[in-house]
N, C-alpha and C positions, 0 to 999 in steps of 0.2 A: 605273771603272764610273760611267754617268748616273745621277743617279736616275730616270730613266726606267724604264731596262732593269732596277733591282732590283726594280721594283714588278711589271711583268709577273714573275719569277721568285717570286713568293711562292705560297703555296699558300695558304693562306687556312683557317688550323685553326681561327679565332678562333669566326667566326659556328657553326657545328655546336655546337662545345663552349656555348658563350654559349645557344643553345637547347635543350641537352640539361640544363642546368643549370636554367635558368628551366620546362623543363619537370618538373623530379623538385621541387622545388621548391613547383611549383602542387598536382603529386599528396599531397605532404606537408600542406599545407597544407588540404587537400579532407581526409585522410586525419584529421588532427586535428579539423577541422570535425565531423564523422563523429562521431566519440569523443566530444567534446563534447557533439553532442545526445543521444547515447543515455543519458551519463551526465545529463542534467538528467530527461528520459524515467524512468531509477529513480530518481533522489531522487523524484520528484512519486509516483509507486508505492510506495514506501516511508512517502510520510507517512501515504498515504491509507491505506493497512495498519493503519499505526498509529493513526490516525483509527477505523476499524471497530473495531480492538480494542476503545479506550476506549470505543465506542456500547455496544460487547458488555460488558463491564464495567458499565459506568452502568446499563443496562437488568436485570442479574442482581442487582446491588447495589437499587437498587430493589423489585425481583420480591423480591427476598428478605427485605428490611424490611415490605414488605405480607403474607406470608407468615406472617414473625413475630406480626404484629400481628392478623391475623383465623384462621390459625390452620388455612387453605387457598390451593387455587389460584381461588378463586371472586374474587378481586378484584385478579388480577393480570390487569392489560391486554395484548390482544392483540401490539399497538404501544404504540413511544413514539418521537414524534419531538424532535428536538432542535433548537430555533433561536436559542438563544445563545452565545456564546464557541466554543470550538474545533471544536464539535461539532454546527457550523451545518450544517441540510442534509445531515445523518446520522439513521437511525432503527435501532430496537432492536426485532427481533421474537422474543416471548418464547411459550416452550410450555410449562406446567405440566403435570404429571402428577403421578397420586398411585400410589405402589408399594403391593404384597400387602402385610399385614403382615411383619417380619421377624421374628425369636427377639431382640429386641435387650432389652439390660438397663439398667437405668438410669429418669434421670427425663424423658426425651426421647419415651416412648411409641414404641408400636410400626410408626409409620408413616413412611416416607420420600418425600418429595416432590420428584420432578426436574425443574429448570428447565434451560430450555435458550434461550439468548440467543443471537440473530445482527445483530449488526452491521454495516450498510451503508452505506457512504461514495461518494460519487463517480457518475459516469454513465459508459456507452460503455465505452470505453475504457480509463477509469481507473477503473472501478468495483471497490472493493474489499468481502471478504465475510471476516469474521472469525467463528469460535461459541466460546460460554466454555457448560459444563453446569457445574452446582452442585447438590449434593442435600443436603436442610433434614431435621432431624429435630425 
């Protein structure tokens, strides 16, 4: 046989295969690309989560040493915003109330005052909202 005549007799499986590969291939690769951004998409949502908690925290912790200290809600601030260390460009928006008296016993007097802290991190998109309530006696 020439080689002439074996080359016309091939059929030629090579190129199909070679592109059906290079193309499942590229879908893998898009398909991980994928996965990848979403997971970076929740770490960023996760922090800022946690970011609002701690605003919500700080601001009740707060609320609640001034509380301590004058002995109402008359000198705890509306807001409190945040512009250093982790908790840059977070704010803390706080509600004082004061509760009926209750039957309670003890040397804490009969009044309960609830605070209520909300936490906010972020803008758009990744805007996260945390609340922490605390009540003072």
């Amino acid at each position: 046989m020439s080689p002439e005549r074996s080359i016309q007799k091939q059929a030629g499986a090579g190129l199909p295969i070679a592109i059906f590969i290079i193309t499942v291939l590229a879908l893998l690769v898009y398909g991980m690309t994928q996965l990848q951004e979403s997971s970076g998409k929740s770490v960023s949502l996760q922090i800022q989560s946690q970011r609002a908690f701690f605003a919500a925290e700080s601001g009740a912790q707060l609320a609640v040493a001034e509380i301590l200290d004058s002995g109402d809600c008359a000198g705890v601030p509306a807001e409190l915003d945040f512009t250093v260390g982790a908790l840059r460009d977070c704010k803390a928006t706080l509600v004082c109330s004061v509760s009926d008296p209750y039957p309670l016993t003890g040397s804490g007097g009969d009044r309960v005052l609830s605070l209520i802290s909300t936490g906010e991190c972020g803008a758009g998109n990744e805007l996260a909202r945390r609340s922490v309530e605390v009540r003072v006696r």
